[in-house]
C-alpha positions in Angstrom: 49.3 15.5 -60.9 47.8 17.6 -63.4 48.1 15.1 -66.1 46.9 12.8 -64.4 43.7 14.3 -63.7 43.3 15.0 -67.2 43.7 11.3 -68.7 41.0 10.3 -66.2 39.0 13.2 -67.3 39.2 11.9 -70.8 38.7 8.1 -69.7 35.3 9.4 -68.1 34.3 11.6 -71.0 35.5 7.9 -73.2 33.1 6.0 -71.0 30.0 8.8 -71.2 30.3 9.2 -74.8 30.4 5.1 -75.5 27.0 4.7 -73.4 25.6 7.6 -75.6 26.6 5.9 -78.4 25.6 2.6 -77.6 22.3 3.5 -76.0 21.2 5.2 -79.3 22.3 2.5 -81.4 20.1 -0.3 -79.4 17.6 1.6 -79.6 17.6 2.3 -83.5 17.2 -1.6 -84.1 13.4 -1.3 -83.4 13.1 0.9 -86.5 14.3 -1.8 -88.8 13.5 -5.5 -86.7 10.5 -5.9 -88.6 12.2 -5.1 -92.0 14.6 -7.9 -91.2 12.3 -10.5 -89.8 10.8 -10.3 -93.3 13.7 -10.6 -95.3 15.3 -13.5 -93.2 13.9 -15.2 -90.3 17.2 -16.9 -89.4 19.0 -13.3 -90.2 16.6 -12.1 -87.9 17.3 -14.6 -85.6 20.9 -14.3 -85.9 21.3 -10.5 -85.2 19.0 -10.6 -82.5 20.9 -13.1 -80.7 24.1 -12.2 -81.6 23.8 -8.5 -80.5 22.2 -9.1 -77.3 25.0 -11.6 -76.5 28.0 -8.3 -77.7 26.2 -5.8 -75.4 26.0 -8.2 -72.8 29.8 -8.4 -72.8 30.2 -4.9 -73.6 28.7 -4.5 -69.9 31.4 -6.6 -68.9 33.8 -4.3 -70.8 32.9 -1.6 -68.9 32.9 -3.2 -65.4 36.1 -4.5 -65.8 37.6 -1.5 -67.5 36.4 0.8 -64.6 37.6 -1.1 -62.1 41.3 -1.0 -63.4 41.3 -4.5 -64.6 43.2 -4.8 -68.2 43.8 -8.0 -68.6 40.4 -9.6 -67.8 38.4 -6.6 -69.4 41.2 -7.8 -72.8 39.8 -11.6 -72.4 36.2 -10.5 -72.4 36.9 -8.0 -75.3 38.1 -10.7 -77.5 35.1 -12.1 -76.9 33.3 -9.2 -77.9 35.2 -9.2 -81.2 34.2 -12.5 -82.3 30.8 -12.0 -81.7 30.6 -9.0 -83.7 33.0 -10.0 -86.3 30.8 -12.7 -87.4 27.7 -10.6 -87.3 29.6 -7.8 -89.5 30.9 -10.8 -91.9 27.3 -12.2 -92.5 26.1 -8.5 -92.8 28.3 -6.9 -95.1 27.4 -9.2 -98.0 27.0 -7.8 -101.0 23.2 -9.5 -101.8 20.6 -11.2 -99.8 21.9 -14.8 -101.7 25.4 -14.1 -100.0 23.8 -13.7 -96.7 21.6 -17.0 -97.2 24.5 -18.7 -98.1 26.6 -17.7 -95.4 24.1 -18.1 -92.6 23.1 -21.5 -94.0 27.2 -22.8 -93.5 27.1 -21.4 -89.9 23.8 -22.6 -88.9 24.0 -26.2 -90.7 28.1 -26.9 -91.3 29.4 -25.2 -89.1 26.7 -26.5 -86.6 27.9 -29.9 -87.5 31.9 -29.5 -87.0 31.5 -28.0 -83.7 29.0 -30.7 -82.8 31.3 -33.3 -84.0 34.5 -31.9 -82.0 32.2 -31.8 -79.2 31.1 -35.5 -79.6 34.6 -36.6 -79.9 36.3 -34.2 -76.7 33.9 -35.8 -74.4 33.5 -39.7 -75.7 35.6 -40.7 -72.6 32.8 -38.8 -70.4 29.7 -41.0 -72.4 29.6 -43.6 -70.1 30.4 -41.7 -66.7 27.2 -41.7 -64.9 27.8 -38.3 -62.8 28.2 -36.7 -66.0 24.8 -33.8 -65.8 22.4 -36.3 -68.2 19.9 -33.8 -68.9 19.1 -32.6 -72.3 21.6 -30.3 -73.3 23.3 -30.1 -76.3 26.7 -31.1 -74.5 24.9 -34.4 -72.9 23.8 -35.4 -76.5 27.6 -34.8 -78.1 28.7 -37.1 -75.5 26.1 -39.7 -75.6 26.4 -39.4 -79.6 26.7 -43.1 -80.9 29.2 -43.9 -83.6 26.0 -44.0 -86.6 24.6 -40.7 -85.0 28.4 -39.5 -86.1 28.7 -41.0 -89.2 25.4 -39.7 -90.1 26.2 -35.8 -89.2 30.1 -36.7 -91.5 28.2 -37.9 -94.3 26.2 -34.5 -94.8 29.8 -32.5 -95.8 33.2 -34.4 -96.8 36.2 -33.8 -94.3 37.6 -31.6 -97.4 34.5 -29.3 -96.8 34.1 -29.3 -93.3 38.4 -28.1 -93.0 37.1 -25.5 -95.8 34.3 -23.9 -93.7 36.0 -24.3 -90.5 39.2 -21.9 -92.0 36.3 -19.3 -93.4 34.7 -19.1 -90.5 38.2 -18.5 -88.0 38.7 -15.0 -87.0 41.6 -14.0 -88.5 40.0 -15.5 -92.2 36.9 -13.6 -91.9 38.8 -10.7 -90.5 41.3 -10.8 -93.4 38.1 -11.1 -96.2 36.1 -8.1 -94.5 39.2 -6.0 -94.3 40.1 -6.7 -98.4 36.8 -6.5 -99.4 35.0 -3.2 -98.3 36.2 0.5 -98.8 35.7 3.1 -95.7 36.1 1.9 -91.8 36.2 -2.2 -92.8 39.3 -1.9 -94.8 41.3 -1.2 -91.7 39.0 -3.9 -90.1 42.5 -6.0 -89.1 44.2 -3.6 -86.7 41.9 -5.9 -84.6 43.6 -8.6 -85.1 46.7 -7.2 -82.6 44.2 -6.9 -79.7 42.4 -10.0 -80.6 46.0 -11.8 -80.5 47.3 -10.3 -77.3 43.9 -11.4 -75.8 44.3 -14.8 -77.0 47.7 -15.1 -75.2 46.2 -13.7 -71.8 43.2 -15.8 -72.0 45.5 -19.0 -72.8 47.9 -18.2 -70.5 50.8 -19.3 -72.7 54.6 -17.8 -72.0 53.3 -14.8 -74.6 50.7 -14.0 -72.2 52.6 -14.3 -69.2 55.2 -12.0 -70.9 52.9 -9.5 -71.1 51.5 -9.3 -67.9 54.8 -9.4 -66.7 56.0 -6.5 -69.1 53.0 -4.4 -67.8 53.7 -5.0 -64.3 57.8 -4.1 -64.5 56.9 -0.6 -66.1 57.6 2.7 -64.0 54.1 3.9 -62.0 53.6 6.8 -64.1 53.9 4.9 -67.3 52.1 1.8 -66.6 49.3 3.8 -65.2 49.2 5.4 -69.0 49.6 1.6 -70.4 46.9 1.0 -68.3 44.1 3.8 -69.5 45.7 4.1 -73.3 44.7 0.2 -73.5 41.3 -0.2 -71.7 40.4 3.1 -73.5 41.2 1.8 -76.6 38.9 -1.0 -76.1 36.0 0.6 -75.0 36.4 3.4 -78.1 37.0 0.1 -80.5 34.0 -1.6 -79.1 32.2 1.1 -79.6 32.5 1.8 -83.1 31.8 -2.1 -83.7 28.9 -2.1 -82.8 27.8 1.4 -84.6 29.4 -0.4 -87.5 27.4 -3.9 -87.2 24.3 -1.6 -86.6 24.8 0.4 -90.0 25.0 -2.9 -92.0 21.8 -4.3 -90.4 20.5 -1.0 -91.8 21.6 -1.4 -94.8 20.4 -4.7 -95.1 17.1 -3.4 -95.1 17.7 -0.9 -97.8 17.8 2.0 -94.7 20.2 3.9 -93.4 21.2 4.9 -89.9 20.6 7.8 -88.5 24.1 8.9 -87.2 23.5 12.5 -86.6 22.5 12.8 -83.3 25.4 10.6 -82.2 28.2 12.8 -84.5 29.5 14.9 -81.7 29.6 11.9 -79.1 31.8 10.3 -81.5 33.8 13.4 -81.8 34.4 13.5 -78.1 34.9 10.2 -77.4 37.7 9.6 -80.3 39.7 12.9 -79.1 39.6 11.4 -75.6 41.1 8.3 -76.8 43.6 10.3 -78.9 44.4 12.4 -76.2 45.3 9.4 -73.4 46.8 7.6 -76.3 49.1 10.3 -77.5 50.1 10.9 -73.7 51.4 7.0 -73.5 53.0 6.9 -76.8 54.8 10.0 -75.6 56.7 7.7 -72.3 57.8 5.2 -75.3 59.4 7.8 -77.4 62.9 6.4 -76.4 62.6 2.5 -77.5 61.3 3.9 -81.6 64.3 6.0 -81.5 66.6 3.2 -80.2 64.6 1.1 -82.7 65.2 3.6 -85.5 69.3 3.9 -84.7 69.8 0.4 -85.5 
């Protein structure tokens, strides 16, 4: 019972800690908005939109997360990690041309290949007259006429579009930002195991269902640790994206964030994590041995 009441302890001092954290970094982005509206409307544009839309599910995070739900709070975190990941990968350019560039390929070709696997997914819905005909960019993909799509193919060959389309995947723009950057991005594809287990939950393939069902055969005590070791995790990884993003739109600017009045919250909140992590790894002690004997 005791240890009990100390992992939820450490989930609430998790939880406090992250809303420190994140409250401080939202409200750093007023110091620098202008800087970046200057160097880069679309930049501007983009990291607005894009953080707004990764603290909105980071409220969804939390929810979830504190009402016991893993798996849901997992689908909504993957989410989250695609946001960000795309922010950080347009951020962590090494020049304002590389950041051009790269928001150029998302807004204009990589604009055009979703738009074009839109148009084609619902040409069978075109001329269905209780499809929603209002002005939306999902009613214009499937009214698109055959020149409207030859005229969107002709701006990037097929070869280019298949190039742009494998940059821009998570696990490629995971894999660049992890090779490419010393300090926290180099170990930037651990998230690729959450992002993947996620994937199989939200697609509800036999991998997903496996794990569901793994989670649910475990012993009370050790599920229960599953349970808070994972949405812990989450919240504590979240967290620390979003820090991260935040320093690179600082250092976009030529700035740097202030990180010193949100050192100890970071401090507490990564024991915590350690703490409830350390107490589930300790139930699976048996199956690395068992591993290790063969």
């Amino acid at each position: 019972m005791g240890e009990m009441k100390a992992i939820e302890d450490a989930y609430d001092t998790i939880l406090e800690n992250s809303l420190t954290i994140v409250r401080y970094s939202n409200s750093s982005l007023v110091n620098v908005s202008e800087k970046l509206r200057k160097i880069d409307e679309k930049l501007y544009f983009f990291a607005y939109h894009y953080l707004r839309f990764a603290n909105q599910r980071l409220t969804f995070i939390y929810f979830l997360s504190n009402n016991g739900n893993r798996y849901d709070t997992q689908i909504i975190f993957r989410t989250f990690l695609e946001c960000l990941t795309r922010l950080i990968y347009i951020t962590y350019k090494d020049s304002h041309d590389g950041i051009k560039t790269a928001l150029e390929e998302i807004f204009i070709d990589l604009s055009d290949i979703q738009f074009l696997r839109t148009s084609t997914n619902l040409a069978p819905l075109s001329g269905n007259t209780s499809f929603p005909q209002n002005s939306s960019n999902m009613w214009r993909a499937a009214k698109t006429t055959s020149e409207e799509g030859n005229e969107v193919r002709t701006r990037t060959t097929g070869k280019d579009r298949s190039r742009i389309n494998h940059k821009y995947s998570f696990s490629e723009m995971v894999r660049e930002i992890s090779t490419s950057r010393a300090g926290p991005l180099a170990e930037f594809n651990v998230m690729l195991h959450s992002y993947n287990q996620a994937s199989h939950i939200a697609h509800a393939d036999l991998m997903g269902i496996n794990l569901v069902e793994d989670f649910e055969s475990r012993e009370e005590d050790e599920g229960y640790l599953m349970s808070f070791a994972h949405r812990s995790s989450m919240i504590s990884d979240a967290t620390h994206l979003l820090t991260i993003a935040y320093k690179l739109i600082y250092s976009v600017v030529g700035d740097a964030l202030d990180l010193a009045p949100i050192n100890n919250h970071v401090r507490l909140m990564d024991d915590a994590t350690k703490l409830i992590n350390d107490a589930f790894y300790a139930t699976q002690a048996h199956l690395y041995e068992a591993s290790d004997s063969r």
